[in-house]
C-alpha positions in Angstrom: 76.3 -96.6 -38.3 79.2 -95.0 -40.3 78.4 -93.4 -43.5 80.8 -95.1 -45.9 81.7 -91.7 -47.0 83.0 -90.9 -43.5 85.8 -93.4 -43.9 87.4 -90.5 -46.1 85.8 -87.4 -43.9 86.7 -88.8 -40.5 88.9 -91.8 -40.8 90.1 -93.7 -37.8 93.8 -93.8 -38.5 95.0 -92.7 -42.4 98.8 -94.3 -44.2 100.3 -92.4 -46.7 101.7 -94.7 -49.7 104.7 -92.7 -51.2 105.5 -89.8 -48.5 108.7 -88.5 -49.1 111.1 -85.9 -47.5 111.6 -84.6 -51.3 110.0 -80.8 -50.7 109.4 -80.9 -54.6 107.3 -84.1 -54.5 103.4 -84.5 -53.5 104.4 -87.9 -51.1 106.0 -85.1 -48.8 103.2 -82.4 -49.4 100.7 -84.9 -48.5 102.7 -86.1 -45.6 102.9 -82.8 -44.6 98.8 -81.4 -44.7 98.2 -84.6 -42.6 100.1 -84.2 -39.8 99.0 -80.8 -40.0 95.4 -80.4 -39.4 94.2 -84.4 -39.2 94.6 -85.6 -35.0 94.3 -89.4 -35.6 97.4 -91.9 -36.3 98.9 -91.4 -39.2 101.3 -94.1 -40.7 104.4 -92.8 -44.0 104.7 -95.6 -45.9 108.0 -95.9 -47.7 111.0 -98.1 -47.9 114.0 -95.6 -48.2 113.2 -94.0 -44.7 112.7 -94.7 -41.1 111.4 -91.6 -39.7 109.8 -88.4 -41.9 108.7 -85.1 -40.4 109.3 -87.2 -37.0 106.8 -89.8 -37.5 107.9 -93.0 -37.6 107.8 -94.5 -41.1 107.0 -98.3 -42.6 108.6 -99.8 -45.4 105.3 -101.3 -46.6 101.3 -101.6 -45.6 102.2 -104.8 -44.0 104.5 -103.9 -41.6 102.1 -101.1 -39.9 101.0 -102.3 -37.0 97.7 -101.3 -36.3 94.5 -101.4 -39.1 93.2 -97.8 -40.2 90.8 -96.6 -42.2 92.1 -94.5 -45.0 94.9 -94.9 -47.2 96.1 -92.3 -49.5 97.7 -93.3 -53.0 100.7 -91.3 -54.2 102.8 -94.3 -56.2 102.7 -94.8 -59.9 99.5 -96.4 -60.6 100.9 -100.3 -61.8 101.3 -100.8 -58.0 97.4 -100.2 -57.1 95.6 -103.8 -57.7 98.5 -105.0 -54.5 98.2 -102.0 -52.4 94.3 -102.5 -52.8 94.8 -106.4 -51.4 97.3 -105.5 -48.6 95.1 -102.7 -47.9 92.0 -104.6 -47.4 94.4 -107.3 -44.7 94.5 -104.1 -42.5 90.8 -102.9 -42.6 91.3 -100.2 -44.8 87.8 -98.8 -46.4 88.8 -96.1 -48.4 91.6 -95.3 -50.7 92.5 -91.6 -52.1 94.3 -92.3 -55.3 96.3 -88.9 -56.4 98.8 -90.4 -58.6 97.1 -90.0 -62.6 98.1 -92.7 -64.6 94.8 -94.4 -65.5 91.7 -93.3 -67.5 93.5 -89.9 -68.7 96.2 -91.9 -70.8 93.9 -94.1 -72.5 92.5 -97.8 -72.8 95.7 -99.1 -70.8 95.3 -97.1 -68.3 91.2 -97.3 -68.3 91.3 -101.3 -68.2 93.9 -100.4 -65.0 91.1 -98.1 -63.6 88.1 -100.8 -64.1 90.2 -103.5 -62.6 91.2 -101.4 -59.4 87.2 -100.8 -59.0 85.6 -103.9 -59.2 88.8 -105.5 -57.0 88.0 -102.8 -54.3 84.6 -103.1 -54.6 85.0 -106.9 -53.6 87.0 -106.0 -50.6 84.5 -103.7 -49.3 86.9 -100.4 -50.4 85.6 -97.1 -51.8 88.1 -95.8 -54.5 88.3 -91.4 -54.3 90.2 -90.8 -57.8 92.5 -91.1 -59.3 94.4 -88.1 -61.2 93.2 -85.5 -58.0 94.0 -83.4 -55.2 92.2 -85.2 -52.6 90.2 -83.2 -49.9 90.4 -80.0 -47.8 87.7 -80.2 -44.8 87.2 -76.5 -42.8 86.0 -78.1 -39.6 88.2 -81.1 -39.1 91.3 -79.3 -40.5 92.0 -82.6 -42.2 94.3 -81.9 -45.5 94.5 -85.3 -47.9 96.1 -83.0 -50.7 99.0 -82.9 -52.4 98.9 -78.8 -51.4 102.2 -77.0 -52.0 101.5 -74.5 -49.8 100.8 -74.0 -45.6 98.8 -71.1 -46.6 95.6 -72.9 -45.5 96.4 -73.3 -42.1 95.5 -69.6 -41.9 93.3 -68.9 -44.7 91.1 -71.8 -44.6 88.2 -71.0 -42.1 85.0 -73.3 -41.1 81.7 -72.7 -43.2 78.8 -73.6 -45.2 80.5 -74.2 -48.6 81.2 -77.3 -50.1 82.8 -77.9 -53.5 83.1 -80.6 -55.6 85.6 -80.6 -57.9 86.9 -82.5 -60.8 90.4 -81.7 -61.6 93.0 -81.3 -59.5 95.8 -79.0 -60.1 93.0 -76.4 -60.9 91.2 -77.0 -57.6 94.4 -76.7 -55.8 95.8 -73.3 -57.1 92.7 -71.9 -57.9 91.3 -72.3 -54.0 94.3 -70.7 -52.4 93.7 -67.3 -54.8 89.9 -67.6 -54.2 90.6 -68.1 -49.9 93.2 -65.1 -50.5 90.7 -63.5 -52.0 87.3 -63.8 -50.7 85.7 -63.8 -47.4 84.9 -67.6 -47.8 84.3 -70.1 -45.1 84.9 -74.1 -45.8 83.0 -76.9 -45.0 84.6 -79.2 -47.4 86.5 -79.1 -50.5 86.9 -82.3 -52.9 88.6 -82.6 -55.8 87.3 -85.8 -57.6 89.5 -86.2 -61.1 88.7 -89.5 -62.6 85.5 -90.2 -60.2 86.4 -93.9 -60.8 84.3 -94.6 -57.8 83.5 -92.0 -56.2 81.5 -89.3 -57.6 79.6 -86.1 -57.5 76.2 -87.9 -56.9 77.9 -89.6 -53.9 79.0 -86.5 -52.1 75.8 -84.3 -53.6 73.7 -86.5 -51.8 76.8 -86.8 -48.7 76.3 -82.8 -49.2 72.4 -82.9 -49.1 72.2 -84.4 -45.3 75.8 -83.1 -44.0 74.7 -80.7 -41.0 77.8 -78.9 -42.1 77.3 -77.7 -45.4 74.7 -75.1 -46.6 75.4 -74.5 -50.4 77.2 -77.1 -53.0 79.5 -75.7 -55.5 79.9 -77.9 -58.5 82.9 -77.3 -61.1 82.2 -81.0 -63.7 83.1 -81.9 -66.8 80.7 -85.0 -66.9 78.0 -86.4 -65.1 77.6 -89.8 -64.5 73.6 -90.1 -63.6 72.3 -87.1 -65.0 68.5 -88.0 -63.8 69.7 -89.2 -60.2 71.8 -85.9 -60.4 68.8 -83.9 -60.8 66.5 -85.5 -58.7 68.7 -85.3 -55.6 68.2 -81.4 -56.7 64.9 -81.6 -56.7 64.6 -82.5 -53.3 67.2 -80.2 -51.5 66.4 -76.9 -50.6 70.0 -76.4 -50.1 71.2 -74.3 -53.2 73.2 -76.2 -56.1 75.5 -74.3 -58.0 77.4 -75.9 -61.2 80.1 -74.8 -63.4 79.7 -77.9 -66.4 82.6 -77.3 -68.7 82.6 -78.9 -72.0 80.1 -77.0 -73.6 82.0 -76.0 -76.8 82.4 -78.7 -78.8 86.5 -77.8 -78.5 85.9 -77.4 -74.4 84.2 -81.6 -75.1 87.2 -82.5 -76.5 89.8 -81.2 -74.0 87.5 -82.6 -70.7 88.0 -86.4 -72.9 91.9 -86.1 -72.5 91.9 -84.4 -68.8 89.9 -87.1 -67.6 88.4 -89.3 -69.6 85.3 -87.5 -69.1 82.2 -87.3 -71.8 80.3 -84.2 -72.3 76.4 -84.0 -73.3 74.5 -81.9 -75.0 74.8 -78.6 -73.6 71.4 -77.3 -74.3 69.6 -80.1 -73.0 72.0 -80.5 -70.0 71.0 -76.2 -69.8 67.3 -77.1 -69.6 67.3 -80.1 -67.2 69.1 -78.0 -64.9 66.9 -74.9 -65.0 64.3 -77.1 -64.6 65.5 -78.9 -61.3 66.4 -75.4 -59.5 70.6 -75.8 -60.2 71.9 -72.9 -60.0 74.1 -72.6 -63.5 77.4 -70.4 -63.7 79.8 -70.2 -66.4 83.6 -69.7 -65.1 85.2 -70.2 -61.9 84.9 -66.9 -60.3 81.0 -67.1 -60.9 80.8 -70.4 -59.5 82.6 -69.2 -56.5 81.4 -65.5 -56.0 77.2 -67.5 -55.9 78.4 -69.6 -53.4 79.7 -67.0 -51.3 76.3 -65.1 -51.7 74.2 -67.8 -50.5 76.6 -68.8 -47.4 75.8 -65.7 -46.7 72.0 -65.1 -47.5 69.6 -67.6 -46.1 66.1 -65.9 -46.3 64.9 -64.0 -49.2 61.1 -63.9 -50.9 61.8 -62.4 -54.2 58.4 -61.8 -55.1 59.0 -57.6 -55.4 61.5 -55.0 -57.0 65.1 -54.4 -56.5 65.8 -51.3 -55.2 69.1 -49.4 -56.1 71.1 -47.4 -54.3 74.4 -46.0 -55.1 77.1 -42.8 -54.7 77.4 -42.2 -59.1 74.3 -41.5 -61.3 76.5 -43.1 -64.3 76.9 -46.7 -61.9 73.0 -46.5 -61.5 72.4 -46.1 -65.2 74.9 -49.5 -65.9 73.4 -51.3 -63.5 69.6 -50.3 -64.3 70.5 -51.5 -67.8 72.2 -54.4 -67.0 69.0 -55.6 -64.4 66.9 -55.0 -67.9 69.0 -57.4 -69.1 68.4 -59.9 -66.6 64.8 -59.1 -66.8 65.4 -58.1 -63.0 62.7 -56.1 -62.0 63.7 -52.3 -60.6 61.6 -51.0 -57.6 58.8 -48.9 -58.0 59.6 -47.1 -54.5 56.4 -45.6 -52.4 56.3 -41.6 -51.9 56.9 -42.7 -48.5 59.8 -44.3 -49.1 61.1 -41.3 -51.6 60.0 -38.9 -48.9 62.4 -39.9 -46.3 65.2 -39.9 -48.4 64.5 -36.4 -49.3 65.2 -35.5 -46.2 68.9 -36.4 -47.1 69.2 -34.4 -50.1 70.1 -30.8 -50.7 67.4 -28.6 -51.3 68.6 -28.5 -54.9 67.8 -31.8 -55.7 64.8 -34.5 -55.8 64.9 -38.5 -54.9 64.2 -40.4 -57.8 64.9 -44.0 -57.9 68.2 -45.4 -58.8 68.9 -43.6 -55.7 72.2 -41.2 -56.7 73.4 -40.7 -53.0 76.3 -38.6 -53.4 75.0 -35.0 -52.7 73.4 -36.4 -49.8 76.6 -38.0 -48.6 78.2 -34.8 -49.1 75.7 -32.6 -47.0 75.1 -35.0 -44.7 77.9 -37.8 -44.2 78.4 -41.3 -46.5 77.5 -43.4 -42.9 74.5 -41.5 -41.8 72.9 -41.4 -45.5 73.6 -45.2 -46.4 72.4 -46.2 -43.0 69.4 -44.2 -43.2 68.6 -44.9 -46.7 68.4 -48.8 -46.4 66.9 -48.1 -43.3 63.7 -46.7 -45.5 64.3 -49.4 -48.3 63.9 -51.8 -46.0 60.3 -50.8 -44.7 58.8 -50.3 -48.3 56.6 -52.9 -49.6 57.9 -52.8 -52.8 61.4 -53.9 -52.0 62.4 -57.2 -51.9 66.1 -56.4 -51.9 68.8 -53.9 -52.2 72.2 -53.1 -54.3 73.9 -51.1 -52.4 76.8 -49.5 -54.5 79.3 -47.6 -52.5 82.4 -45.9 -52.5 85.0 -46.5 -49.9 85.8 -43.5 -48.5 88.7 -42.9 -45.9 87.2 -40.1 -43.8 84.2 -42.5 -42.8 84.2 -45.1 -40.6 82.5 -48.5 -42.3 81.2 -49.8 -39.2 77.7 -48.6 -40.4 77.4 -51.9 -41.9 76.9 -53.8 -39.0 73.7 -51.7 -38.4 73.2 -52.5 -42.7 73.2 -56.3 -42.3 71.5 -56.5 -39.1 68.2 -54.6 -40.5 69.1 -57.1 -43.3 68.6 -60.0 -41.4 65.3 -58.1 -39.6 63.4 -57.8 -42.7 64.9 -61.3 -44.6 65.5 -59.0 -47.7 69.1 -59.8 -48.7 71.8 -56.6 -49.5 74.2 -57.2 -51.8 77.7 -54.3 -52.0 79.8 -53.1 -54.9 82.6 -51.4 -53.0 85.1 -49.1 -55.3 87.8 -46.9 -54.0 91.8 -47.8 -53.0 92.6 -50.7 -52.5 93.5 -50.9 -48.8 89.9 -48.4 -47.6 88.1 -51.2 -49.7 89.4 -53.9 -48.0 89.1 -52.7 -44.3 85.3 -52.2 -45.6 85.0 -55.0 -47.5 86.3 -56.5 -43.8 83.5 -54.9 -41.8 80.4 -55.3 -44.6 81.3 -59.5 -44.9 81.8 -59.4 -40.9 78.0 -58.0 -40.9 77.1 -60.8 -43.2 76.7 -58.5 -46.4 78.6 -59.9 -49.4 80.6 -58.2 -51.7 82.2 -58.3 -55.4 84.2 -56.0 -57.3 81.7 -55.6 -60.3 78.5 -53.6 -61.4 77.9 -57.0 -63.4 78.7 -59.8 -61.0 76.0 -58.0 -58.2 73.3 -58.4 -61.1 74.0 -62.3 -62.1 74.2 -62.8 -57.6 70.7 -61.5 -57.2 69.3 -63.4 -60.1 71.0 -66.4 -58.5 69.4 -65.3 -55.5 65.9 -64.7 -56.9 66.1 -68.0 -59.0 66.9 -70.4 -55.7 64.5 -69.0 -53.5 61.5 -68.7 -56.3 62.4 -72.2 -56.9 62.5 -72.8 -52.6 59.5 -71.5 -52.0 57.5 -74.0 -54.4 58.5 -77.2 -52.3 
């Protein structure tokens, strides 16, 4: 039987209410992200055209003359009580309402919003919306967004990560910089707004049992069952990360007139969630640089040290204080361990731990010492995981990291990279180290706050 939320994921047959061949519009931005990854029928609906983008187009709902699934909502918002009843007359079960208009702009608007739910909720409709971007799915290719941009038909790449999402504008802008940015593949991306009916308990628990997702990004503003929230938590062991805005009394105030949306208490909200095992970030960048780390890292027992390695004794010194801060515990390495990457140094100089790897790298080569350095990380007891800091050198070829994540993957003892150099040697490593499965950021800090994520999640994993 048909998950009701696959009416929206994998609709048979989707109309588009307001498409438009106006460029600067959303009804022709939608049109267009439809017909450009989704493989079903899909049906324009307006009266001032016959054809757009080649598809034929209706002048209403009616006139289409097949029944479909999905119906996505771009007209101002008085018109959604009919387009609900002549949706229903052609078996439509869910509705993406994009056009704001309700909630946001105040009791009008929310009476508007309250009406449209209970009337679709009679009719056997789910309501996604309103005031959002829709949806953005890595496997299907399917597109329900108002996207100004065909950037995603080449950035956007199947994964593990879902997101869900409550604004819209800032979902849409702010994924094509992260998918420009980051190594990141999609499952599916939903941008929620009003969450009038639909809402981040539905698709967290959607997320929970969807084969195609391995870690659930959160950015909310409310929460509309905090205990059910938490409990679905409680009994994933996929990780949960959440951005909850709204925690300055100003921030409270601002989520009210973006969408209508009522903030708790933040230090209670804090608690609850350290206690369920979510995974708790603070801006966007955070939010999106965990999930990255755990579609990439999938074993891990943190019940050890972290062992440092890097190419500057001053980086090792910032990071050592900055673990101290996270109350991250530093290796205490065997003589073993310290032993073998003697070996590497110059006869001038001892391994101590941080492990300061550049006169090593300079007598012997930056591939051979890194390699041969985690290489003896890994087989010491007292490691549970590894920075690797590294400078992206020219005159060395980065394919050493494919020998780097597979001993990763060997000993389940995750490696996370800070990569520094120019820009275009860091990238073609950056390029090889995330082909090898080993994530990488651009700060000291942002490794530290990953591998508490890390150590947090899989602490929290191991006790179900």
């Amino acid at each position: 039987m048909k998950h009701e939320l696959d009416y929206f994921f994998h609709p048979d047959g989707v109309a588009v209410l307001g498409a438009s061949e106006n460029q600067r519009t959303g009804g022709f931005h939608i049109l267009r992200n439809v017909l450009g990854g989704y493989t079903g029928r899909v049906y324009p609906v307006n009266p001032r055209y016959t054809e757009l983008l080649g598809v034929k187009c209706y002048p209403d709902i009616q006139s289409i003359p097949d029944t479909f699934e999905c119906l996505i909502y771009f007209i101002p918002a008085r018109f959604i009580l009919d387009t609900i009843k002549e949706a229903a007359k052609k078996g439509v079960r869910a509705i993406i309402i994009e056009s704001a208009g309700f909630a946001e702009v105040g009791s009008q608007g929310q009476a508007l919003q309250q009406e449209a739910v209970a009337l679709a909720n009679s009719l056997g409709i789910r309501l996604w919306g309103p005031n959002c971007m829709g949806y953005l799915d890595g496997h299907t290719r399917n597109v329900f967004s108002f996207m100004y941009t065909d950037k995603w038909k080449t950035l956007m790449k199947p994964g593990d990560v879902s997101l869900i999402v409550q604004s819209g504008m800032l979902s849409a802008g702010f994924l094509m910089s992260v998918l420009e940015r980051d190594n990141i593949g999609i499952s599916k991306v939903c941008s929620i707004g009003n969450k009038c009916d639909v809402n981040e308990i539905d698709l967290l628990d959607y997320f929970c049992g969807d084969s195609e997702t391995g870690v659930v990004g959160c950015y909310l503003e409310s929460i509309v069952d905090g205990k059910k929230f938490l409990q679905i938590v409680k009994n994933t062991q996929k990780p949960i990360v959440v951005l909850k805005s709204g925690r300055s009394e100003q921030g409270k105030k601002a989520a009210m007139s973006h969408t209508a949306s009522l903030a708790g208490n933040t230090a209670v909200q804090a608690g609850a969630f350290k206690q369920a095992g979510v995974v708790q970030v603070i801006d966007l960048y955070e939010l999106i640089d965990t999930v990255k780390a755990f579609s990439y890292i999938k074993n891990y027992r943190p019940d050890k040290g972290v062992a440092l390695m890097t190419f500057s004794g001053g980086a090792g010194i910032v990071t050592t204080d900055l673990m101290a801060d996270y109350s991250i515990p530093l290796a205490n390495l065997s003589n073993d361990t310290l032993q073998a990457v003697q070996k590497l140094y110059p006869s001038w100089m001892g391994a101590s731990h941080p492990l300061d790897l550049w006169p090593a790298v300079e007598q012997n080569g930056l591939d051979a010492v890194y390699t041969a350095t985690v290489e003896a990380l890994m087989s010491d007891t007292s490691v549970d995981s590894i920075i690797v800091e590294c400078f992206a050198s020219r005159y060395y070829d980065p394919a050493f990291f494919k020998d780097i994540g597979n001993m990763m993957r060997t000993h389940k003892k995750p490696v996370v990279l800070w990569l520094v150099g120019e820009k275009d040697v860091v990238d073609n490593y950056k390029m090889h180290a995330e082909g090898s499965g080993i994530p990488v950021f651009g700060e000291i800090g942002r490794c530290i706050q990953i591998i508490q994520a890390l150590r947090f999640h899989f602490s929290k994993r191991g006790k179900m």
